[in-house]
N, C-alpha and C positions, 0 to 999 in steps of 0.2 A: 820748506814743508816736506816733509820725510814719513808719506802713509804708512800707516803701521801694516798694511796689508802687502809692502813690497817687501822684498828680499835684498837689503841689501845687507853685505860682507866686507865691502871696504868700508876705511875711516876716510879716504881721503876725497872729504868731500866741499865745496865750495862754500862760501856763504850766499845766502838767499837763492839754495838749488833748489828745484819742487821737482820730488819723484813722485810721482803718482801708483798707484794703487797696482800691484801683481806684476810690477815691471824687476825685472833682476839684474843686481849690477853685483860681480862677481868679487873675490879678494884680489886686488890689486889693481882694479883699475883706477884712474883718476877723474874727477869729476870737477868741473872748473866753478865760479861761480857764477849765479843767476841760470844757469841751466835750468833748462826743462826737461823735463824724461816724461812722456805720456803710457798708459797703462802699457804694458804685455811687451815693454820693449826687454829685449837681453843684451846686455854691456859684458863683454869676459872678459878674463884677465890680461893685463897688458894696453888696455885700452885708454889713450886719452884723449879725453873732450873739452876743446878749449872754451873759454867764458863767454856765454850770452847763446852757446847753440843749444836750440831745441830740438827732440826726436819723437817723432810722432809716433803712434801705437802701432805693435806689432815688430818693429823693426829689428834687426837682427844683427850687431856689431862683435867681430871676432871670430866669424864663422872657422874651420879649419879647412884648406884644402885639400880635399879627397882626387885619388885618382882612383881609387875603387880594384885598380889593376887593368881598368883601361884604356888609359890614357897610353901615347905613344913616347912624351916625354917625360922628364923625371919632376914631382913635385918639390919645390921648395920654397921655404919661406920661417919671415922670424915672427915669435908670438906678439906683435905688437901693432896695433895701430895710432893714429896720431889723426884726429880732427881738430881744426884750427880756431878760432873765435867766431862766434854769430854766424856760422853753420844753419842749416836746417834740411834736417834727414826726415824725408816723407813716408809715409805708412809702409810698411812690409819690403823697406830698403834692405839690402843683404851686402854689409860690407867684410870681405874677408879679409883675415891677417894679413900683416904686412904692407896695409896701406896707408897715404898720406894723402890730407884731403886740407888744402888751404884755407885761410880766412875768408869768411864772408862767401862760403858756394851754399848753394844749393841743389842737393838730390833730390827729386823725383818722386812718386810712389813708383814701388815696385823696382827701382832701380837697384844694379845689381853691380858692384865692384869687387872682380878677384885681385888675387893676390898681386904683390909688385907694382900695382899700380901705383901713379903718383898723378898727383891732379892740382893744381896751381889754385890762386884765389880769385874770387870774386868768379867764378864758374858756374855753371848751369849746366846738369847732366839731368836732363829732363826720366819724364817719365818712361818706364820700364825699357830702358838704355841697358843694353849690356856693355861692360867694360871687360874688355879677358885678361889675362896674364902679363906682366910687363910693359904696360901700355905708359906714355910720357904722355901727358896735357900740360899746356901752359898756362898761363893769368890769361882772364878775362874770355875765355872759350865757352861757348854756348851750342851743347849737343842736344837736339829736339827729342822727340819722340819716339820710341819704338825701333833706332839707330844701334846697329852693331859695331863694335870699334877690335876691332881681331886684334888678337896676341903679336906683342913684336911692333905696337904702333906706337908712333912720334906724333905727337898736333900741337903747331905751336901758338902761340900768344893769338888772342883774339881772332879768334877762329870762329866760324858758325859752320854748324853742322845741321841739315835741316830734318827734315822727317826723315823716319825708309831707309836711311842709307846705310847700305851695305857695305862694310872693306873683309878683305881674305887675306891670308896670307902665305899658301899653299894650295897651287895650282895644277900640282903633280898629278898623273891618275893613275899611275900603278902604287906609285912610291907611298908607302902608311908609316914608315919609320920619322922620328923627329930629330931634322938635322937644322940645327941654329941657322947655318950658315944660309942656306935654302928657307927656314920658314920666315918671312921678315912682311911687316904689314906696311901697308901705303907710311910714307910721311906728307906731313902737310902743312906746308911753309905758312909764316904770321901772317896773318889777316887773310886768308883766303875763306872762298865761300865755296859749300856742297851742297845743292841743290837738291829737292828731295827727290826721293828712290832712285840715286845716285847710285851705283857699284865701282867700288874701288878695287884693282885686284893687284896681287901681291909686288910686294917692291917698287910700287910708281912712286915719284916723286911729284907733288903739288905744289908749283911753283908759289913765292910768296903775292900777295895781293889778287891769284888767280882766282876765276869761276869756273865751277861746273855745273852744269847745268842742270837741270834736272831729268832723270833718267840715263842721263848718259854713263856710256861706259867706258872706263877707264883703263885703257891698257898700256900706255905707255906715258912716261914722263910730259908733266905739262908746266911751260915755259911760266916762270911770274908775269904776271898782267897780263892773263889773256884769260877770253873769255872761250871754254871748249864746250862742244855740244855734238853727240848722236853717239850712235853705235855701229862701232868704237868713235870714242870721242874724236874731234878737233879742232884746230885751234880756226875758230871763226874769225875774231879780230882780235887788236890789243885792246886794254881796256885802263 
């Protein structure tokens, strides 16, 4: 079902997709089949949507990245993005160019993924989660609430990330220039667990199957299987 009251421009569209009513899908995007598009959603060019995902109203796919002339480092990225099979992007999601988003995840309301990112399948980037610049997720990762994930960050396979938690990736207090080598965000080995309003600061390494605790903070590399806790974190027991 194809509302006469939406806009769309491409041909390339699925069988049994239903766009609804004022939603816009631009010329050249692809649209897979059994898709859903709910009202006031905008699809731009370059966009594919693999079979069976829905997008709920409002949502925003293809955004461009702006640096306005503020930013420290240089923007870039390719006009395209890629969501994968039975997908579901929740109300006023803003996914910009140049991302990939696996089969079978789920975004959020409000959630927001820039550019470079890539995000594995069967995923959960909950509600209004920011994703920054460059960021690597793995399968089966589940980031909660209201969680920041900074530029420059690794999370691998089967991760949980809880509420609150905060990572950075530039700890410098004079320095405002943006040097790769210097800005680099937490990694975080498979299966580990972030407790909520956790803060992770730049460059640690989270060991695979580790804990953090909740609120703790994170300044220096933490071993696999163990469990760390306070501020600055440490390693309480193995686990």
């Amino acid at each position: 079902m194809l509302n006469s009251f939406a806009r769309i421009e491409t041909d390339q569209i699925g069988e049994n997709t239903a766009v609804h009513e004022f939603a816009v899908i631009r010329k050249g995007a692809k649209i897979g089949s059994h898709v859903i598009i709910h009202p006031f959603v905008v699809i731009e060019e370059g966009v594919s949507i693999g079979d069976g995902t829905e997008i709920f109203p409002c949502s925003y796919i293809g955004k461009i990245p702006k640096g306005a002339g503020a930013t420290a480092r240089d923007i870039s990225y390719s006009p395209k993005i890629v969501i994968g099979k039975n997908c579901a992007i929740g109300p006023h999601a803003v996914i910009f160019y140049d991302v990939e988003i696996g089969d079978n995840t789920l975004l959020g309301d409000g959630a927001s993924i820039r550019e470079l990112a890539r995000i594995g399948h069967h995923c959960i980037i909950s509600r209004y989660v920011t994703i920054n610049y460059n960021v690597r997720i793995g399968n089966h990762t589940r980031i909660m609430d209201m969680t920041h994930i900074t530029g420059n960050c690794q999370i691998g396979d089967n991760v949980f990330i809880s509420i609150h938690v905060s990572t950075v990736n530039d700890n410098a207090v004079v320095a405002r220039e943006y040097e790769v080598e210097r800005i680099q965000g937490p990694k975080i080995g498979h299966n580990a667990t972030i407790g909520a309003g956790a803060i992770l600061l730049p460059s640690v390494n989270i060991g695979e199957s580790s804990f953090v605790g909740s609120g703790a903070i994170v300044t220096k590399d933490v071993p696999p299987h163990v469990l760390v806790l306070g501020v600055p974190a440490k390693v309480i027991k193995a686990i």
